[in-house]
C-alpha positions in Angstrom: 153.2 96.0 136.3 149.8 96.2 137.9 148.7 98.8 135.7 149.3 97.2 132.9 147.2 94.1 133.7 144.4 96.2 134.9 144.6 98.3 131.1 145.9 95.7 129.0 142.2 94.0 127.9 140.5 97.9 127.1 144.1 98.7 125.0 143.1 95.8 122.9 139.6 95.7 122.3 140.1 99.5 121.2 142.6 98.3 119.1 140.7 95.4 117.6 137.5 98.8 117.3 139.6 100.4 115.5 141.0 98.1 113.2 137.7 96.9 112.0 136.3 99.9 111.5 139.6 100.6 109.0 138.8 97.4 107.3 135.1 97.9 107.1 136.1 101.5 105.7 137.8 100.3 102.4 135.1 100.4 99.9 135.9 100.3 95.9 134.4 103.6 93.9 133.6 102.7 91.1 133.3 104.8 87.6 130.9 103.5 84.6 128.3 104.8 82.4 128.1 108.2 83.4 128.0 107.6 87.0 130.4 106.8 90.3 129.4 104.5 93.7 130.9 103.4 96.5 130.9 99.0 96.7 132.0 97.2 99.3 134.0 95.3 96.9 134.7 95.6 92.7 131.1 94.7 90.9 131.3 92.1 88.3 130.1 93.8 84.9 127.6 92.0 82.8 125.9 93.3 79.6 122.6 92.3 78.1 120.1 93.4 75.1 116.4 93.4 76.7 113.4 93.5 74.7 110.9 96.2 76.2 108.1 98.3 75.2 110.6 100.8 73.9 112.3 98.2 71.6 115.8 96.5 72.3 117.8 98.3 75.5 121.3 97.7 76.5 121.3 97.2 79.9 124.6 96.8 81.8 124.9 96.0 84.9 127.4 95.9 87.8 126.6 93.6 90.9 128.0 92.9 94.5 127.1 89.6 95.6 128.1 90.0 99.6 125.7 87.0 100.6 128.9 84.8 101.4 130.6 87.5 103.7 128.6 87.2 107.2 129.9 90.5 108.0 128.2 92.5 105.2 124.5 93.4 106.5 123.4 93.1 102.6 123.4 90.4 100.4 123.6 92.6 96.9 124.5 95.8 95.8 124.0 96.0 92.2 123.9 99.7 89.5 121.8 98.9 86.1 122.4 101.6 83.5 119.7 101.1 80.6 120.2 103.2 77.5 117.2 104.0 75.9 116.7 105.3 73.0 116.8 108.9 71.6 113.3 109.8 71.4 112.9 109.0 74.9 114.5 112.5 76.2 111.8 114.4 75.0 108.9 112.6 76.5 111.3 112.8 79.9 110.3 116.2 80.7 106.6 115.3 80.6 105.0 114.3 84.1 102.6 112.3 83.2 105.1 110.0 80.7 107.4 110.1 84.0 104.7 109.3 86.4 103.6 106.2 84.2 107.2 105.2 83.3 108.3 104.9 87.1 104.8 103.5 87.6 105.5 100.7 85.1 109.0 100.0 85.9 107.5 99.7 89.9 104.7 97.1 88.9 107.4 95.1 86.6 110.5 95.1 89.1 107.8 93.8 92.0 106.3 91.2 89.3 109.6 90.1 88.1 110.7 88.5 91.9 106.7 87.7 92.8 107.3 90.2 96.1 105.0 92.7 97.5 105.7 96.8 97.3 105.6 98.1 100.7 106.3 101.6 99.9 107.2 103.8 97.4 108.5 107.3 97.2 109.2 110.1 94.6 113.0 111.0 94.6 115.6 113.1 92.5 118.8 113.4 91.6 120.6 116.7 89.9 117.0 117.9 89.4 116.2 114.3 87.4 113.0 112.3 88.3 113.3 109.2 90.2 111.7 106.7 92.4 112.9 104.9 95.3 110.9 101.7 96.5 110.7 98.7 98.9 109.7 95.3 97.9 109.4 92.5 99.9 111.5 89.4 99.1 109.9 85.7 99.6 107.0 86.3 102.1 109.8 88.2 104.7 112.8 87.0 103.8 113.9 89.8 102.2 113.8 93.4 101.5 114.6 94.6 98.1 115.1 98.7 97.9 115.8 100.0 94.7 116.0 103.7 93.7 115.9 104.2 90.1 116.4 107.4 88.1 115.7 108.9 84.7 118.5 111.0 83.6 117.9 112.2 79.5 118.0 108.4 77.9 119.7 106.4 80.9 117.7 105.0 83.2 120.0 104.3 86.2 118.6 101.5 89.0 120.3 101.2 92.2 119.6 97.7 94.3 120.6 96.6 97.4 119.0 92.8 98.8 119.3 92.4 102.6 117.7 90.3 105.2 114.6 91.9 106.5 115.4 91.6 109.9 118.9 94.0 108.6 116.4 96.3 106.8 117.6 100.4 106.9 121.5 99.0 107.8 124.1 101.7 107.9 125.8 99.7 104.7 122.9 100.2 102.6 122.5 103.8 103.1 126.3 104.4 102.3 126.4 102.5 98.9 123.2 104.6 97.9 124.3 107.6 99.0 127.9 107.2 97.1 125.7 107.3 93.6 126.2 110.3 91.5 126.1 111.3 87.7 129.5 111.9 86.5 129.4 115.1 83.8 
């Protein structure tokens, strides 16, 4: 009966371990678009017709908004997949088109939420061109990192808003990690 006492408290905290760690494990993959990732919970879909330099896009998008759990180390995860048009895929293969199209889309996402870049980095995917940044949210609030990749005519942006002080979390890393182009 001793013994039991003296083990009883580590039993349960390994059990309670454990059982969060199932819980935390339970993520929704998702399928849309030409691509599959990992949520912490279903995305709500949303479609909308942007005006651009290219003329009218579709852009549909698929958002996470975690900020009311206090468990999840992000507030947002969010996949955009932009169609663009046709004419487009050619000009993909050029590097200088590809360097000024990331270029432009990294001035406008940092314009759009008044934040400052605070790095940048060239990326790929299946051997397509992308970009991953880090913006800075409300004068340190926030980090916003995006990565955002040019497959053919889809431009595919991956978003995940966290607290800066929860910058680099283990959460954020999974959900961009989970993205992949589905053939």
């Amino acid at each position: 009966m001793i013994r039991y006492k003296k083990i009883a408290p580590a039993l349960l905290l390994v059990i309670s371990i454990l059982s969060f760690t199932v819980v935390t494990a339970d993520w929704v993959v998702f399928r849309s678009h030409g691509f599959v990732a990992s949520f912490p919970k279903k995305p709500e879909a949303d479609s909308q017709v942007i005006n651009s330099a290219f003329g009218k896009l579709q852009m549909n998008s698929f958002m996470y908004d975690a900020s009311a759990d206090s468990t999840d180390e992000n507030l947002v995860y969010g996949v955009m997949a932009t169609k663009y048009p046709d004419s487009l895929a050619k000009a993909a293969n050029n590097k200088a088109f590809i360097k000024g199209f990331f270029d432009g889309v990294t001035k406008g996402s940092v314009k759009s939420v008044n934040g400052k870049l605070l790095s940048e980095k060239d990326i790929e995917l299946d051997g397509y061109p992308g970009k991953e940044i880090r913006v800075d949210f409300q004068n340190g609030l926030a980090v916003i990192r995006m990565r955002i990749y040019m497959v053919k005519t889809m431009m595919f942006t991956l978003q995940t808003i966290c607290y800066t002080e929860k910058d680099e979390n283990k959460s954020m890393y999974r959900f961009l990690e989970s993205f992949s182009l589905v053939k």
